[in-house]
Structure formats: structure tokens, C-alpha cells
C-alpha positions in Angstrom: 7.7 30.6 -11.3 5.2 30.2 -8.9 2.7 32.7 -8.0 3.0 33.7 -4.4 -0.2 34.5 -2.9 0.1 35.9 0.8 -2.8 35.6 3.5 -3.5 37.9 6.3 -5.3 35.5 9.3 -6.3 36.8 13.1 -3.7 35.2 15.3 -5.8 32.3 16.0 -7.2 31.4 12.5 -5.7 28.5 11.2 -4.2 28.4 7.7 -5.4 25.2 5.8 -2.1 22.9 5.4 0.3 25.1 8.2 1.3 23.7 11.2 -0.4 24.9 14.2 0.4 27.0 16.5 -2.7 28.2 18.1 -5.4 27.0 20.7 -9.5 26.5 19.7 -9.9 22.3 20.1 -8.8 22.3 23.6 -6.0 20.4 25.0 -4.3 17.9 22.8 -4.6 15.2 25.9 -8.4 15.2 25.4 -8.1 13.6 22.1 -7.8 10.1 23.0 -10.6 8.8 22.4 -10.6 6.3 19.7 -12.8 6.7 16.7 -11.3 3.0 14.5 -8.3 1.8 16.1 -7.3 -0.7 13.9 -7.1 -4.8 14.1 -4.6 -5.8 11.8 -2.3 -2.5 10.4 -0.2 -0.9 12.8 0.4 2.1 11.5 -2.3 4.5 12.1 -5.1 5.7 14.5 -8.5 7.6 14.1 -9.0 9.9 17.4 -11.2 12.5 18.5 -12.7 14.3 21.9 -15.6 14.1 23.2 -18.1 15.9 22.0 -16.0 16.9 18.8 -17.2 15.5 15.2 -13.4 16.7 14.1 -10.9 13.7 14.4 -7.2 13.4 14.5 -5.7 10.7 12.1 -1.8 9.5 13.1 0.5 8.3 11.1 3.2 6.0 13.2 6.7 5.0 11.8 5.9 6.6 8.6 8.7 5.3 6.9 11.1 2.9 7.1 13.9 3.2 10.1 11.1 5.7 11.9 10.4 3.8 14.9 8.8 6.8 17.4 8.4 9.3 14.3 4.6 10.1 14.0 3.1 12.5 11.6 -0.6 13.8 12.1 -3.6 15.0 10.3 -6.3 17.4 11.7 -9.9 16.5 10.1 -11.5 19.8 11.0 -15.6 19.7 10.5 -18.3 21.6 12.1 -16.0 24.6 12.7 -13.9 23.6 15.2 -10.6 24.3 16.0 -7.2 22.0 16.3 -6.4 21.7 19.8 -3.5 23.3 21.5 -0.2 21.6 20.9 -1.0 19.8 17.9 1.6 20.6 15.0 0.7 18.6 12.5 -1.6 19.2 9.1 -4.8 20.6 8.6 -7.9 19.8 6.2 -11.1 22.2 6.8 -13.5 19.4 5.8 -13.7 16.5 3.5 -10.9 16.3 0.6 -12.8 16.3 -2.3 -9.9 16.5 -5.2 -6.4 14.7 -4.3 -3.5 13.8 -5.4 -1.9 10.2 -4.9 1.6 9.4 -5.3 1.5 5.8 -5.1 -0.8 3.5 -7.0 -1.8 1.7 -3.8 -3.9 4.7 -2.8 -6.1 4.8 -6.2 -6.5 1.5 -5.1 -7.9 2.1 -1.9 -10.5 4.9 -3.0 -11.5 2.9 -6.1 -12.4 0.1 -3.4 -14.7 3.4 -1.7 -15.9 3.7 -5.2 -14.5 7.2 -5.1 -12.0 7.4 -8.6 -13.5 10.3 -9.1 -12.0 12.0 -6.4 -8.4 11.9 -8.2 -7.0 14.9 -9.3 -3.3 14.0 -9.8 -1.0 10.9 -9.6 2.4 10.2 -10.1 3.7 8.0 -12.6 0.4 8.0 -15.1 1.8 5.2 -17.0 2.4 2.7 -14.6 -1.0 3.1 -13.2 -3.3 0.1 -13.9 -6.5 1.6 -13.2 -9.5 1.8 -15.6 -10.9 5.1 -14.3 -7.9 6.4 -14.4 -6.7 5.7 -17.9 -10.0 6.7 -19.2 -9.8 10.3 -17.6 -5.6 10.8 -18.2 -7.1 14.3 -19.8 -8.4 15.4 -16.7 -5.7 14.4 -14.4 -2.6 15.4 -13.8 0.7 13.4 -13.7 2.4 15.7 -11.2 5.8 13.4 -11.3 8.3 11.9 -8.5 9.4 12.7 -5.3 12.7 14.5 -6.4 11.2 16.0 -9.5 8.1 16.8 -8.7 6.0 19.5 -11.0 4.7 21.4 -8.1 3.3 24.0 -11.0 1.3 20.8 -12.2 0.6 19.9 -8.8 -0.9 23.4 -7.7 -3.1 23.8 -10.8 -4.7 20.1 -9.7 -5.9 22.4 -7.3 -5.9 19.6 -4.3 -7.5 19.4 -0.9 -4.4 17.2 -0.2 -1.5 15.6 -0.8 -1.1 11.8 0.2 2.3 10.5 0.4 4.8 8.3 1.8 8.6 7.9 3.2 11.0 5.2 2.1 13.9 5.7 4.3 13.2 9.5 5.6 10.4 12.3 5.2 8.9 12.9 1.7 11.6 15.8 0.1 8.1 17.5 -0.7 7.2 18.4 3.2 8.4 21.3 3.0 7.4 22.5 -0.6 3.9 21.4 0.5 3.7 23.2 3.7 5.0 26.4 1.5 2.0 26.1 -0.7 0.1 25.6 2.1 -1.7 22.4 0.6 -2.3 19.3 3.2 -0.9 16.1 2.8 -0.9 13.0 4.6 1.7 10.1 5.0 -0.1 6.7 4.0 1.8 4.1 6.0 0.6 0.3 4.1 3.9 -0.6 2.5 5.2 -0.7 6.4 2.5 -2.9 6.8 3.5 -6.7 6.7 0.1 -8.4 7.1 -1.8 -8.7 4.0 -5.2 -7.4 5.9 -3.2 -4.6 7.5 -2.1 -3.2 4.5 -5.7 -3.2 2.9 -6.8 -1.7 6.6 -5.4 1.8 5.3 -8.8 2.0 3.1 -10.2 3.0 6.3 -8.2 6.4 7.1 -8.1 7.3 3.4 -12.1 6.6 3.6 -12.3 9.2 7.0 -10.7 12.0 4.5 -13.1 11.9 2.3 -16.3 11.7 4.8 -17.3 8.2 4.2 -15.4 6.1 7.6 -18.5 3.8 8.1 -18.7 3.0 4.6 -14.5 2.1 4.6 -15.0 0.2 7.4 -18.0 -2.2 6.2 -15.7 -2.5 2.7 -13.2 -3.4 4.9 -14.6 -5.6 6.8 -15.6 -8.1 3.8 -11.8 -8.7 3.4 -10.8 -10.7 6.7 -14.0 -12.8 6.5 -13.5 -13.9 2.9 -9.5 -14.2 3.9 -9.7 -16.2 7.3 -12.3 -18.5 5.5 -10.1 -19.7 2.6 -7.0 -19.4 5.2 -9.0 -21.8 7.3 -9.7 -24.6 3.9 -6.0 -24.2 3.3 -4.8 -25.0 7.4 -6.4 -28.1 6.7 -4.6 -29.4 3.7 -2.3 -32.4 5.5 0.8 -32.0 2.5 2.8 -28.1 2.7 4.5 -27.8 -0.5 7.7 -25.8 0.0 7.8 -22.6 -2.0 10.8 -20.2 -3.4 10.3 -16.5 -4.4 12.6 -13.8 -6.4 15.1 -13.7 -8.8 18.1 -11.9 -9.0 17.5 -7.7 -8.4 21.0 -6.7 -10.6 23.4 -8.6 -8.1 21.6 -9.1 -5.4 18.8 -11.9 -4.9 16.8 -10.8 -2.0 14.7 -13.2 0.6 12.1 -11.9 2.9 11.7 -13.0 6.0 8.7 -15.6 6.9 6.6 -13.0 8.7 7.0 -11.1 5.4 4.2 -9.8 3.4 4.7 -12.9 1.2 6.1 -14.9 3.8 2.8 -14.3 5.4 0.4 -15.1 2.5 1.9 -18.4 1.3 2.1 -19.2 4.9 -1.6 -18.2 4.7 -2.4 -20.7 1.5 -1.0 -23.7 3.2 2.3 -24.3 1.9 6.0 -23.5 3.7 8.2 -20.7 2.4 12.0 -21.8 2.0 14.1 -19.2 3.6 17.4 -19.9 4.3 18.8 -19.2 8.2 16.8 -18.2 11.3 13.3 -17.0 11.0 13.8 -13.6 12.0 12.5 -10.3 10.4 14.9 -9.3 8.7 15.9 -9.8 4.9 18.7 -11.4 3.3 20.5 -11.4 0.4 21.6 -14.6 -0.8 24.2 -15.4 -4.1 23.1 -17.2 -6.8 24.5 -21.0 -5.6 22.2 -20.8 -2.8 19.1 -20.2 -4.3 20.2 -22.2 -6.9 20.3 -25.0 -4.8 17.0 -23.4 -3.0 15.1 -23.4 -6.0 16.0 -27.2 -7.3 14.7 -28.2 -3.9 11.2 -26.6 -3.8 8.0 -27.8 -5.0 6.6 -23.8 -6.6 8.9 -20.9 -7.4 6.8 -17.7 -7.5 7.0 -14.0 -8.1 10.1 -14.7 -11.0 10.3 -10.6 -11.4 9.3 -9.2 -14.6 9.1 -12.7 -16.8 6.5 -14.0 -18.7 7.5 -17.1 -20.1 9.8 -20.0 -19.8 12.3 -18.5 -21.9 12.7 -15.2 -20.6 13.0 -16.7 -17.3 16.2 -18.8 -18.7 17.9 -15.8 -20.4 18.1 -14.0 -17.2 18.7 -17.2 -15.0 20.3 -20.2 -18.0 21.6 -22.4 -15.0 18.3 -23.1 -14.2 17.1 -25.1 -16.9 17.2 -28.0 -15.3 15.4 -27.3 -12.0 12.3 -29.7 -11.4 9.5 -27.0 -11.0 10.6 -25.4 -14.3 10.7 -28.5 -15.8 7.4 -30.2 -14.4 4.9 -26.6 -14.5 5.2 -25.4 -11.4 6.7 -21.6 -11.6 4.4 -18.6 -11.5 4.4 -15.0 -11.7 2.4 -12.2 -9.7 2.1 -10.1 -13.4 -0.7 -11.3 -15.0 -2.0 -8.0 -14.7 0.8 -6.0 -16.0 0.6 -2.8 -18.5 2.3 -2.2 -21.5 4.8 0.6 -19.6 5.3 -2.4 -17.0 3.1 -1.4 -14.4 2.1 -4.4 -12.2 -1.7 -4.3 -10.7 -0.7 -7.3 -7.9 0.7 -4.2 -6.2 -2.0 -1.7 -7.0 -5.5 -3.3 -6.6 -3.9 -6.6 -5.2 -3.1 -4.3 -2.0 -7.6 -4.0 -1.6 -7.6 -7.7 -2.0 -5.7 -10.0 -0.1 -8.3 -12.3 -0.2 -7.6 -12.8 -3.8 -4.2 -13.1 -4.0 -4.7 -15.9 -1.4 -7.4 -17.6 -3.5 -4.8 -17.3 -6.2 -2.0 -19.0 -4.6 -4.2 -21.9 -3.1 -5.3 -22.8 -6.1 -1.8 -23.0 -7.4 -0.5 -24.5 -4.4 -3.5 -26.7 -4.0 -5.5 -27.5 -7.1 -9.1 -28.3 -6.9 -8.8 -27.6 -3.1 -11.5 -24.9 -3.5 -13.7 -26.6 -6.3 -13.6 -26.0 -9.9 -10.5 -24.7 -10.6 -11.3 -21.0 -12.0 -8.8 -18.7 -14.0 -5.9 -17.5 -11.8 -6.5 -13.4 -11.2 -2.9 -12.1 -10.4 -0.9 -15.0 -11.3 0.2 -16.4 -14.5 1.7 -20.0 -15.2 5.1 -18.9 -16.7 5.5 -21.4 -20.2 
């Protein structure tokens, strides 16, 4: 049982984490003006008013299916008041304790150098990150959404709560806005561009106080990416590539403008994807990519393998496929924990730009010099 602790506010004081209901910012029209609108992510804004140092951080199509869905942050400093109309959350001043309940997150503050700032997670385990595992004493695995320990949560005492939406809202909404603790939708897995999904650093760095310092971090990332993007465009031979094995029944392709489609695009090689190139995913049965895979030059991303022959006892009909044969599978685990936790989609979300070095120099070899140990990828033997 929770202890229930009841506050008595003036009609217009605004409780920290409530929806809002009452007028002190002005109008909610006068906060257009743009404080970081983004270059590559889609998914968010920074906003403000004139003469206001408090900002307004959107969230749009939080999840997936959510296309005109929004959800909002109010980044109150210097005193000042949410304007009238606005519904969304409320933070009275930099979050200096908060929870994460993805790994990408963690990610994005230990880019900030800002670890420290972690006060719970979910899923400790599968959590890659030094800091992290070094302070598990300190920092509380408040569980999933679905079966969340909102006790554990509440004694992480947090300034907020960020979280995301897979097919709807986060189930926690309205357990959070009960407690009356903050939280804040983190949109990057909706992101398909590599650089937009690292470009979320930059609203997680606002929360904390430290924007201009997020967005020179950031800013490193594109210039290292579009410069090994640029050596790879040049490369006159594209090998193809396939990705994936089976999920239980189903093998599922990504669409070229994909995430992946994107960055192997992005290292100079051509991603086999059977039909159209249109955005969505399919699902193909194991003849086809059977007959996909004995075509192509690389096969990558080969789930949770780590050698030759766990690759054959989940997939025996493939022992005689060329790239198995000749070298020339890999796998995005290198970085894998003992519980199975993968850091190509923790820290590998803060650096594109490595993933891409990565995959031209498997692609590509000696393209970029002396060939130097692969990061994320591993050679599977």
C-alpha cells in the first residue's frame, strides 16, 4: 500500500506532474517560438515565448499507429507559470534524479556525461552500461510496463519518469499522474534515421539544464557520419546485403528507408529486400530468404548467434550458402551481456557514426585505412 499524501494548492498553483488547468504563462499560441527544432528526428520540438526562459518540449506520434497524438512537457524555470490551455506535464526546474525505462535513454545522458543522474531503470540486467552496473546498489530496478513496482519507483524519489508507447500510451500514465510524478514520452525508436534517433540526446539534455551542451555533443555525430557516408558513396562495387533470421515463425524484412535499410545504404552496399520499396515491413517464409540469403554477398544482424554453429542449429538448410561458407556473416552482438542484453541498441543509438564505421569496414575492407577491431559487430565463426 501506498502512502497517500494529499496537497492543498491556491486555485492557480500548479501541482508538479498534474495536468493543467490554470492560466500564469499566457496564452498557449505565444509559445511558438522555436528554441531547437530539430534536423534529422521528427519526433519532437523545443518551444518557448518570448521573453520566457521556461520551454515547452512535444512529443509527436509517440508511439506507433499515433499519427496526430502529441504528448507535452512544461520545463518551468525562473518561476513562471504554464500558459493557459496547456494540459500536458509539469517539471518545476531541472530533473536531477530520473528514472529510464529504456536503455536507449541511459544512453543518451551517459553521452551528456550525466550517469549520475539515474535513479531507477527497468530491466537492470539487460543494461549494458558501466556506471550503471557499478552503482546497481544505489539504483533501483523499478520493473516493466505492466508490472511495474511503483513502491520501488516512488522511493527512487524521481523528478521524472521517461517513457515510451509501443502500440498505445504507456499503461503507467495514469498511475504516474496519481503520484503526481512527471514523465516524458521519448520518441527515438519511431525515429528511422540513424542521426534522428541519436537527435533525442538533445531534449533529454533540455531536462536536465544542459541544451547547449546536448546540442554541441550532438552535433559531432552528423559530421563524423556524413564524412565516412561520403568515402563509402564513392566505392564503385555495392555489395548486396541480407539481414534477420527467423523471429519464432516469422522472418521479418524492413523496409529500405528502415533504420538498417538506411545505414547499410549509408556504408555503400544495397540491401536485398524482396518487393516494392515501400515503408512498410514484411514477413517473408523461409524459401525466400533462403533463396535471399544464397544470393547476397553479407548477411548481418543473424539474431542472438555467436558462432557458425549456433547459426546452423537454428537455420541447418543453410549450410551451404556462399557467405557462410566464404566469411562473410556478421552479427550486431559483440557487445552483448551475460543476461543477453545487446549494447548495439543501447549506446549504438549515441553513435551512428560507429555503427557505420563498423559496417564499412565489413562491407569495404581497408576502405578507411588500417583495418581496426570491429566495435559492435562480430565475424560469426
Amino acid at each position: 500500500m501506498f502512502r497517500k499524501i494529499i496537497f492543498f494548492f491556491a486555485a492557480c498553483t500548479v501541482a508538479v506532474g498534474a495536468a493543467v488547468s490554470c492560466s500564469g504563462g499566457g496564452d498557449l499560441s505565444q509559445w511558438c517560438e522555436d528554441v531547437y527544432l530539430p534536423e534529422y528526428a521528427g519526433g519532437f520540438r523545443i518551444s518557448t515565448a518570448e521573453g520566457k526562459e521556461s520551454v515547452i518540449i512535444t512529443t509527436f506520434t509517440p508511439w506507433q499507429g499515433s499519427e496526430g497524438e502529441t504528448r507535452s512537457l512544461f520545463m518551468a524555470r525562473n518561476g513562471e507559470k504554464p500558459p493557459k490551455g496547456f494540459k500536458g506535464q509539469v517539471l518545476e526546474g531541472d530533473a536531477e534524479r530520473i528514472v529510464c525505462l529504456s536503455s536507449s535513454y541511459i544512453a543518451m545522458l551517459d553521452a551528456l556525461g550525466e550517469t549520475d543522474r539515474v535513479a531507477g531503470v527497468s530491466g537492470m540486467d539487460f543494461i549494458t552500461n558501466p556506471y550503471i552496473q557499478e552503482n546497481r546498489d544505489r539504483i533501483a530496478d523499478v520493473g516493466y510496463d505492466g508490472n511495474t513496482d511503483y513502491e520501488r519507483l516512488l522511493a527512487s524519489a524521481p523528478d521524472i519518469v521517461l517513457l515510451y508507447g509501443i502500440t498505445g500510451a504507456s499503461g503507467m500514465e495514469a498511475k504516474l499522474k496519481e503520484l503526481r510524478i512527471p514523465f516524458m514520452y521519448i520518441g527515438e525508436y519511431m525515429e528511422e534515421s540513424p542521426l534522428g534517433k541519436a537527435e533525442w540526446c538533445v531534449p533529454v539534455a533540455e531536462i536536465i539544464g544542459c541544451r547547449e551542451r546536448g546540442i554541441e555533443i550532438f552535433n559531432r555525430i552528423p559530421k563524423r557520419y556524413d564524412s565516412l557516408k561520403t568515402i563509402a558513396a564513392r566505392v564503385p562495387g555495392r555489395p548486396d546485403v541480407m539481414v534477420n533470421i527467423p523471429y519464432g515463425d516469422a522472418w521479418i524484412m524492413s523496409p529500405p528507408g528502415s533504420y538498417m535499410g538506411r545505414l547499410i545504404k549509408d556504408a555503400g552496399a544495397d540491401y536485398i529486400y524482396p518487393g516494392d520499396t515501400t515503408e512498410v515491413s514484411r514477413t517473408i517464409d523461409i524459401e525466400e530468404a533462403y533463396k535471399l540469403v544464397n544470393e547476397c554477398d553479407y548477411w548481418i544482424n543473424t539474431g542472438r548467434v555467436t558462432s557458425k554453429a549456433a547459426l546452423l542449429a537454428e537455420l541447418p538448410k543453410f549450410a551451404d550458402v556462399p557467405c557462410l561458407k566464404e566469411g562473410r556473416v556478421y552479427n550486431n552482438n559483440l557487445r552483448i551481456n551475460e543476461h543477453g542484453g545487446d549494447d548495439f541498441w543501447e549506446s549504438g543509438i549515441m553513435h551512428p557514426d560507429i555503427i557505420l564505421e563498423d559496417l564499412i569496414n565489413i562491407f569495404h575492407p581497408g576502405l578507411l585505412g588500417e583495418p581496426k577491431p570491429l566495435y559492435y559487430y562480430r565475424k560469426i565463426e
